[in-house]
N, C-alpha and C positions, 0 to 999 in steps of 0.2 A: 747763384753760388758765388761765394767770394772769400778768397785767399789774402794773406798781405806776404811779403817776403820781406825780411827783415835785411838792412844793408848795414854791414861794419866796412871801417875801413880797413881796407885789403881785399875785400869780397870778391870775387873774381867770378862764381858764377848766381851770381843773382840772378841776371838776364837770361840764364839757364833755364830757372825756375820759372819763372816767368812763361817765356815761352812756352815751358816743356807742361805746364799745366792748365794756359790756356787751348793749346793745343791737344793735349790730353782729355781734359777735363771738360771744357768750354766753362771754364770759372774765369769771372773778371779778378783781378791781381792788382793790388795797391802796394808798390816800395814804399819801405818805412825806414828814415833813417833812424840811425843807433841811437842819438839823442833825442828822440822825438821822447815826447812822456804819453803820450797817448796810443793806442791803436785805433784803424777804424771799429767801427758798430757793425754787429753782426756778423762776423767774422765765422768761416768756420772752418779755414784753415790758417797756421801763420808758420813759414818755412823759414830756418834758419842753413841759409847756404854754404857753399864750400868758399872755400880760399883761404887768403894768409890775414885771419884777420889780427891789426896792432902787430903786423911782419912774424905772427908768430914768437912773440918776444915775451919772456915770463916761462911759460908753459903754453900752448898750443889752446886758444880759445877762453884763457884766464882773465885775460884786459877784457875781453868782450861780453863777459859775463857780468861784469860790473856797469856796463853799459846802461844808462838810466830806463833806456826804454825795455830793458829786461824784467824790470820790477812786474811790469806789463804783461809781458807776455807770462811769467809764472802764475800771476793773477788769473790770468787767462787758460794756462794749463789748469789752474786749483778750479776752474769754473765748468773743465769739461772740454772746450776749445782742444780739437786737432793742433798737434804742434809736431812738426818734421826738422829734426837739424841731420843736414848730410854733411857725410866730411868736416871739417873745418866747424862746421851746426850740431856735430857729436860729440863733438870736441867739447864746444860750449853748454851743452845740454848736460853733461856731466860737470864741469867747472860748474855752474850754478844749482847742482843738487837735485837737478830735472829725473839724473837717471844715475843708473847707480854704476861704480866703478870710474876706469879712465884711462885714457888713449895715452901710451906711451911709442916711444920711436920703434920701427919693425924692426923684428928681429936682426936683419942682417944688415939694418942699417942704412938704408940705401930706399930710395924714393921709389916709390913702385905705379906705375901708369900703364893698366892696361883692359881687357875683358875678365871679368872671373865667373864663374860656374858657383849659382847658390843652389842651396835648398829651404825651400819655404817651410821652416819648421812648423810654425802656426798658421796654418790660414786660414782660423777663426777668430781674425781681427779687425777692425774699422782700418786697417792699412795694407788686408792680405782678402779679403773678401771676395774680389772681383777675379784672381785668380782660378777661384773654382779648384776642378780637378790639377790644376798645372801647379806639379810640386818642385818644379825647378826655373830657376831665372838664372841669365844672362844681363851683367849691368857692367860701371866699368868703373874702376876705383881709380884714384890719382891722390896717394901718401906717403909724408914721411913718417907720420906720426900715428900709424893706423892698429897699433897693436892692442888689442881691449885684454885690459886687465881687471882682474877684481880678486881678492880671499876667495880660500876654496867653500868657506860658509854662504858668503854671499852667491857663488854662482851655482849652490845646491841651489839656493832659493828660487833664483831668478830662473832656472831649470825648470824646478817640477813647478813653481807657478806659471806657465807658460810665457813666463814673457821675454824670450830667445824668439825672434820671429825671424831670422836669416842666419844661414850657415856660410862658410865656404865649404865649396865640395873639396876645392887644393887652397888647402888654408896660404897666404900671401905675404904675409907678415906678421906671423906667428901669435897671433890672437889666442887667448884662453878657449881654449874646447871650441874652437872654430867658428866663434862668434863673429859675425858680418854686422847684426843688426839687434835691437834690444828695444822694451818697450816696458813703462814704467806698471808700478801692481795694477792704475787705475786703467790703462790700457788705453789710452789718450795723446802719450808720448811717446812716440817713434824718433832713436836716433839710428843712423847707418853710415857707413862708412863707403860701400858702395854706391855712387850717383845715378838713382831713376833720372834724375834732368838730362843727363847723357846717356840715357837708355828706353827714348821714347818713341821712337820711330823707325824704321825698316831701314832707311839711309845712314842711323847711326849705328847698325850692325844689332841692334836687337828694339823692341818696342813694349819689352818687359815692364820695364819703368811707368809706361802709362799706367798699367794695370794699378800699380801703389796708388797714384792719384784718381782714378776712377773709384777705385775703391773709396778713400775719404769721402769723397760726394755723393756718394751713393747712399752713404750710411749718414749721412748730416739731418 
């Protein structure tokens, strides 16, 4: 099995990913920086990580969507390819059209870092599968910008199509209808807001997080 994690600058948990999916997963993991124009071959996951990428300057993941090696990874979504942006990767995954709406600043304004209580709204997904019967996760969010917005048409849609695939149980930063996590109609593209990377193991206070990455490889 094998994964790439994409690096912009500002990334901050790339090495998150990384880890949190060879460890998870036992998939070997190839960093791809932002200007690379290629991806590797065979690929069947490619992760866009959290942090401040291009300092968060524009809009929150806007500079980094324009990034060359994006062209790629959309190609690579149009082909079926697992694609995961967490945080900052949500960000992005919307800025380039991956998924539908967009992360505006929280409600109250103010940086939020901490655990949150989901509900696995779908978990008849290539990124909710390995959950099984467990209809709730513990992961841990760290935003300024984490508020998912979309028209009240679009999130009829994105509703009764299933692809809401995370709730918050105490919504955190005042997200449309308690949207945590979202996945596009073809059901290939996972963005969230809350971090499986820092929710993979018992020492980081939950090991929920694997299960998202267990699940992609299970189903590749």
């Amino acid at each position: 099995m094998k994964a790439a994690v994409v690096v912009f600058p500002g990334s901050n948990c790339d090495r998150d990913c990384k880890v949190a999916i060879e460890r998870s997963a036992g998939a070997r993991v190839e960093m791809v920086w932002h200007q690379e124009t290629a991806l590797p071959e065979d690929l069947d996951l490619i992760v866009l990580p959290g942090g401040f990428s291009y300092g968060d300057y524009l809009r929150c993941g806007a500079m980094a969507a324009q990034s060359p090696v994006m062209r790629e990874v959309i190609k690579a979504a149009d082909d079926g390819v697992a694609v995961v942006g967490i945080c900052n990767g949500f960000q992005v995954l919307c800025e380039a059209g991956l998924l539908p709406g967009a992360l505006l600043r929280n409600e109250k304004l103010k940086y939020i870092c901490k655990p949150v209580a989901l509900d696995v709204v779908n978990s008849q997904t290539r990124f909710t599968a390995s959950f099984g019967e467990q209809r709730s996760a513990v992961m841990t969010v760290g935003n300024g910008e984490g508020n998912f917005f979309a028209d009240e048409q679009t999130l009829d849609r994105i509703e009764g199509e299933g692809q809401v695939v995370f709730r918050y149980q105490d919504n955190p930063n005042g997200s449309a209808r308690d949207i945590a996590g979202v996945m596009n109609a073809k059901g290939n593209v996972l963005g969230l807001m809350p971090h499986p990377d820092r929710s993979f193991d018992p020492d980081l206070g939950s090991e929920d997080g694997a299960l998202l990455f267990r699940s992609i490889f299970a189903s590749a």
